[in-house]
N, C-alpha and C positions, 0 to 999 in steps of 0.2 A: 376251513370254512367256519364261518359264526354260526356259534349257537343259534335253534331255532326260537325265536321269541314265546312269548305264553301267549296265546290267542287273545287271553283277556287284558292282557298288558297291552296287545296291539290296537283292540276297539279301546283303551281304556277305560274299562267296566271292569267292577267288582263280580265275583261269583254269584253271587245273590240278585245279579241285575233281571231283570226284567227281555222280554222276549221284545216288546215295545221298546223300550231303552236299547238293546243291544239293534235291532233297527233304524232307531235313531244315533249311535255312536258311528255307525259302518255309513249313513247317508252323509255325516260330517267329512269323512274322512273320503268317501269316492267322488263329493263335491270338490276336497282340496285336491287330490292327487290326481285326479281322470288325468289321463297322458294328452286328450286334448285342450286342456288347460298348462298343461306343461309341455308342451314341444320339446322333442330333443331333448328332454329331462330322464335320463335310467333312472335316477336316483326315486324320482316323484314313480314311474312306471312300477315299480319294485314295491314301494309302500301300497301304489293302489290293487298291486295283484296280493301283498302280505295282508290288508285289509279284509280282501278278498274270500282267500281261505279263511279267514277266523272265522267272520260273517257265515259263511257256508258251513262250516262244524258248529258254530254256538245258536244259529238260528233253527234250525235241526235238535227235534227233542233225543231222538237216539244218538246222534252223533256227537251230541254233547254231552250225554249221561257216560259214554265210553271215555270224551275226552276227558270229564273230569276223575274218571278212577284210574285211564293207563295215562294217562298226557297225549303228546306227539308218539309214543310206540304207538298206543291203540290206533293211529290213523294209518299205519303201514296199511291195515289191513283193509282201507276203503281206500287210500289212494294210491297205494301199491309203493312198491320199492323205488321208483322215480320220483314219488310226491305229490303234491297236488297239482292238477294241470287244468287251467283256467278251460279251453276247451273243452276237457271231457270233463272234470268234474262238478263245476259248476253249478249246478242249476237251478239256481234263483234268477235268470236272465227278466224274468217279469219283475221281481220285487228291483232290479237295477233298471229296467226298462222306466218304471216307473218316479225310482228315485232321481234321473237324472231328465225327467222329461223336462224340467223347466231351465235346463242349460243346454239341451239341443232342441225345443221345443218339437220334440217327438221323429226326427232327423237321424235316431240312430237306430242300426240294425246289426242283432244280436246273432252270429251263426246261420244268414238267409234266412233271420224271422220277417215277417213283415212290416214294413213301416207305416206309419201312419202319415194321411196325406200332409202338405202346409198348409196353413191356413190361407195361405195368399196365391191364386193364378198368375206366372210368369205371363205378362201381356195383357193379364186384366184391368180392371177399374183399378184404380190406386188413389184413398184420401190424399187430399192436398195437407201441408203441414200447418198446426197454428201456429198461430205467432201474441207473442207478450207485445204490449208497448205500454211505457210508463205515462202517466201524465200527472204533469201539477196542479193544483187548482186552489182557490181560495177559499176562506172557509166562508166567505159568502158562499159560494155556490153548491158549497157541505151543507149550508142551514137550511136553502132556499130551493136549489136544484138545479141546474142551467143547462141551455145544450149550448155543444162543443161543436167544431167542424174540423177532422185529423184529417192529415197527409201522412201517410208512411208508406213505407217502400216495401212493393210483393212483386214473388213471380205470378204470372199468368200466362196464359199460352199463347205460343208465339204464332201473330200473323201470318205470317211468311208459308212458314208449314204447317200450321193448324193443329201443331204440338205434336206432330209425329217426331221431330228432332230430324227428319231427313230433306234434303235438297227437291227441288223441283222436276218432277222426270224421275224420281228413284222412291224407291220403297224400304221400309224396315227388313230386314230378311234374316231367317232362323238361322242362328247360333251354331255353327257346326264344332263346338267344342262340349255342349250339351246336348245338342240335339233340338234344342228350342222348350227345353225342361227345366233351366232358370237353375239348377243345381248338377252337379257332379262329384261324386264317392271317390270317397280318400280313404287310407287305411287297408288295413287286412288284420289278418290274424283272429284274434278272437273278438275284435268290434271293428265295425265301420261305421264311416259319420261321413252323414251327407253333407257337403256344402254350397252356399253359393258360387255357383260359376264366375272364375274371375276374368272370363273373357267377356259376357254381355252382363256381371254386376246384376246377377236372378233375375233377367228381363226375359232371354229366352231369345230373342232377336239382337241384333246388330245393325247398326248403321256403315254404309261402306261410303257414302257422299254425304257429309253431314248438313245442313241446312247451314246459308253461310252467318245469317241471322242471329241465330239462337246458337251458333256453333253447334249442334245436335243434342244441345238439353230439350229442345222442345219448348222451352219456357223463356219470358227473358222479363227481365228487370226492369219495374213499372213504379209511379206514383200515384196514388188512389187515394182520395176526398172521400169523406164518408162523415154522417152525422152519429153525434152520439148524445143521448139523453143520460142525463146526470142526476139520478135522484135524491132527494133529499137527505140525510142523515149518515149520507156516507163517510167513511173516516180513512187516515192513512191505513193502506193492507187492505183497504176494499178492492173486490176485483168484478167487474163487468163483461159480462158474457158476449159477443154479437157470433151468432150463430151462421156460419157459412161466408164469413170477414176475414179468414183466412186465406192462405195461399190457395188458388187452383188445385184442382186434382188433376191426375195426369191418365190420360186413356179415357177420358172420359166420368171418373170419378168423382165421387164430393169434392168441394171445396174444405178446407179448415176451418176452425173456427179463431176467433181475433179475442183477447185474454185484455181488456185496459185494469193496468192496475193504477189505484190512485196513489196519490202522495198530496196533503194536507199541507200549505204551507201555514206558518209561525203567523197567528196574528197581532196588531199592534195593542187590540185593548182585551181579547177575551182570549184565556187557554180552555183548549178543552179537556175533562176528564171522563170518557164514555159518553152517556148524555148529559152532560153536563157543564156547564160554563163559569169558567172565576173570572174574576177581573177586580180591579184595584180602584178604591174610592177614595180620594185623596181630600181631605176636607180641612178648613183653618183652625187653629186652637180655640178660637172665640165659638166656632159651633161646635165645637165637640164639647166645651165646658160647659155653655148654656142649652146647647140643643139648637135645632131648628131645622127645617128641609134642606135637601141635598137633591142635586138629581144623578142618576145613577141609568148608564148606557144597558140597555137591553136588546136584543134581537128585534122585538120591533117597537125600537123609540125607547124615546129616554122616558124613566118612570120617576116620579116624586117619593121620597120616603122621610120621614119624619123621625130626627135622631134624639133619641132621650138627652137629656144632662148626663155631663159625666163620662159620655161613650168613651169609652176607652182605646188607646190605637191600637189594632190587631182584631178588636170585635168584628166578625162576620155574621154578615145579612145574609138571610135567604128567601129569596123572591122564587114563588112556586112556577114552574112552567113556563118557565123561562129561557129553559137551556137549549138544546137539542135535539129535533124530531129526532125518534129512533127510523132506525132503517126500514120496521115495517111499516109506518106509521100510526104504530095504536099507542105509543106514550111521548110523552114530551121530557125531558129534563127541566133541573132545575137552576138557577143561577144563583153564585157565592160572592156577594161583592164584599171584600174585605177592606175595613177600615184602615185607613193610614192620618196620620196627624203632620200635615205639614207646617213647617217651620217657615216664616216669613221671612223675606229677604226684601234687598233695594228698599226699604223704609225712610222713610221722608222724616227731617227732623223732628216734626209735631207726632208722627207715630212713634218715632222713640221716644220723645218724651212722655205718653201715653203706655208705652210699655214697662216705661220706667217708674211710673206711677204703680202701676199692677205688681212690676217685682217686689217694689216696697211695701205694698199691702198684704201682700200673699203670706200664707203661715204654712209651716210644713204639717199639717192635718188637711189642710187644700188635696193634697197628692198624698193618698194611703198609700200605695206602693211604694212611693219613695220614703215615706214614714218607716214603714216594716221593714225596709231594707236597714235602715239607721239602726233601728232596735235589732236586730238580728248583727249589725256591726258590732254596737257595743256590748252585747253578751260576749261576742267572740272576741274582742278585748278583756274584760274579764279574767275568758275562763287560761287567758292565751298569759297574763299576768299572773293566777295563780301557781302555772304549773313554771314559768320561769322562776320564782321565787320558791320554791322547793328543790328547783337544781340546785 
């Protein structure tokens, strides 16, 4: 037989741990191992009863002050010559009660303790589910707002039987594998766990003629029109609420709710960044040398701006409030039109000769940039000459 592990080796806690900490090491490990997370697993059943016993001596202030001066001898003497026995010895059934409420949501029972109810009536109201649906839209309808008209596809309840799911002339009728309790106990020994019934699926009734309509969901598969108001400033990952746009409920229950998430398409002249809008100013070498008005596309209409001498290509403009309502509507964005310098093409003989005139007058102090790049060449000539003539 194998050695018996060191209790603190098994929660993985140092001596020094904490009462709090060693609580939380034994909730880790009865989440991995519980035997109903592991079916048919000894090997997982064995770890969560070795967990177990630690838990139960190191959570225990005398039981631990014994195990830390005799070890596992000192425990003969609390769990006797047989060892520890999850039945009788146990008794933190509340502190496990507790720790694994949110994997049987309160479904299990410790030794004929009591359970606590489900939250849900087998045969009661039941919310209907929501549902997602994507839509695209343009960033006109981002800037501005627009309403939509959707079709998508829901159940709702079915005509035929009025969402009982059962035939004409017949009724739903109790579960005799539950009883009409929507759940039935599995297990023994030292835990039992309640589950759903897998004869009526926690409904608690049965259908014996099922509705031929709906086959006996109760429900059947529809197309529904509905409006939707799009406001302003929304952007891709905005998501729209419509309250009670979801699927039917079943037994009489809410309806769901309907989730539209947006998706922004690519526009042709403006990106967005947040609130905010760029776009690209494309102007000829003659205004950007000399200056003069440009018109420049905004959200509402073109705007006139007036470009210094000299504008350089890459210079960005910033036009205030221009950009973006935001989504609440208390700010606006702002717009970034960046300069570009385009190159003239298809040229008529008398423009190139006219060009050709300009290349010849032009001196290189015309263009600083390109001046400073020269001089920054020939130092790096230079210094690139010295050091070859020292090799």
């Amino acid at each position: 037989m194998a050695a018996k592990r060191d209790y603190y080796e098994v929660l993985g806690v140092a001596k020094s741990t904490s009462a709090d900490d060693i609580k939380k090491a034994y909730r880790k490990l009865a989440m991995q191992y519980h035997p109903d997370r592991n079916p048919n697993d000894n090997a997982a059943a064995e770890k969560f009863k070795e967990a177990s016993e630690a838990y139960e001596v190191l959570s225990d202030t005398d039981k631990r002050r014994t195990y830390d001066q005799f070890g596992h001898e000192g425990m003969k003497s609390t769990f006797g010559q047989g060892g520890f026995d999850f039945n009788r010895d146990f008794t933190h059934s509340a502190d496990l009660q507790d720790i694994l409420e949110s994997l049987f949501n309160g479904g299990m029972n410790f030794n004929g303790g009591r359970r606590r109810q489900q939250s849900r009536e087998p045969n009661g109201p039941e919310r209907g589910e929501d549902l997602r649906f994507d839509l695209e839209i343009d960033l006109e309808e981002a800037l501005f707002g627009a309403e939509r008209e959707l079709e998508l596809p829901v159940r709702e309840d079915c005509a035929a039987c009025k969402g009982t799911g059962a035939a004409a002339g017949s009724t739903r009728e109790t579960c005799r594998q539950c009883g009409g309790h929507g759940f039935v106990v599995a297990g023994g020994g030292f835990f039992q766990i309640r589950q759903t019934c897998p004869a009526c699926q926690g409904a608690g009734t049965v259908i014996r003629k099922p509705c031929p309509t709906c086959k006996g969901t109760g429900r059947v598969k529809t197309r529904k029109k509905l409006q939707l108001r799009i406001p302003h400033g929304v952007e891709t990952g905005s998501r729209l609420r419509l309250s009670g746009k979801g699927e039917s409920g079943v037994r009489g229950g809410p309806a769901g709710d309907l989730y539209v998430v947006l998706h922004v398409r690519e526009h042709e002249i403006f990106q967005r960044d947040g609130d905010n809008l760029h776009c690209t100013l494309h102007v000829s070498a003659a205004v950007a040398a000399l200056g003069g008005d440009v018109d420049v596309p905004t959200p509402d209409g073109t705007a006139k701006l007036r470009l210094a001498p000299g504008t350089p290509s890459g210079k960005v403009l910033r036009l205030n409030g221009k950009g973006m309502p935001s989504l609440n509507g208390r700010t606006i964005g702002d717009l970034y039109a960046r300069v570009i310098v385009e190159a003239p093409i298809n040229l008529t003989s008398e423009q190139k000769g006219l060009w050709q005139q300009l290349l010849s007058a032009e001196k290189l102090n015309n263009y600083p940039q390109a001046q400073y790049l020269h001089q920054q060449a020939e130092e790096f000539y230079k210094r690139r000459d010295i050091l070859r003539n020292k090799a």
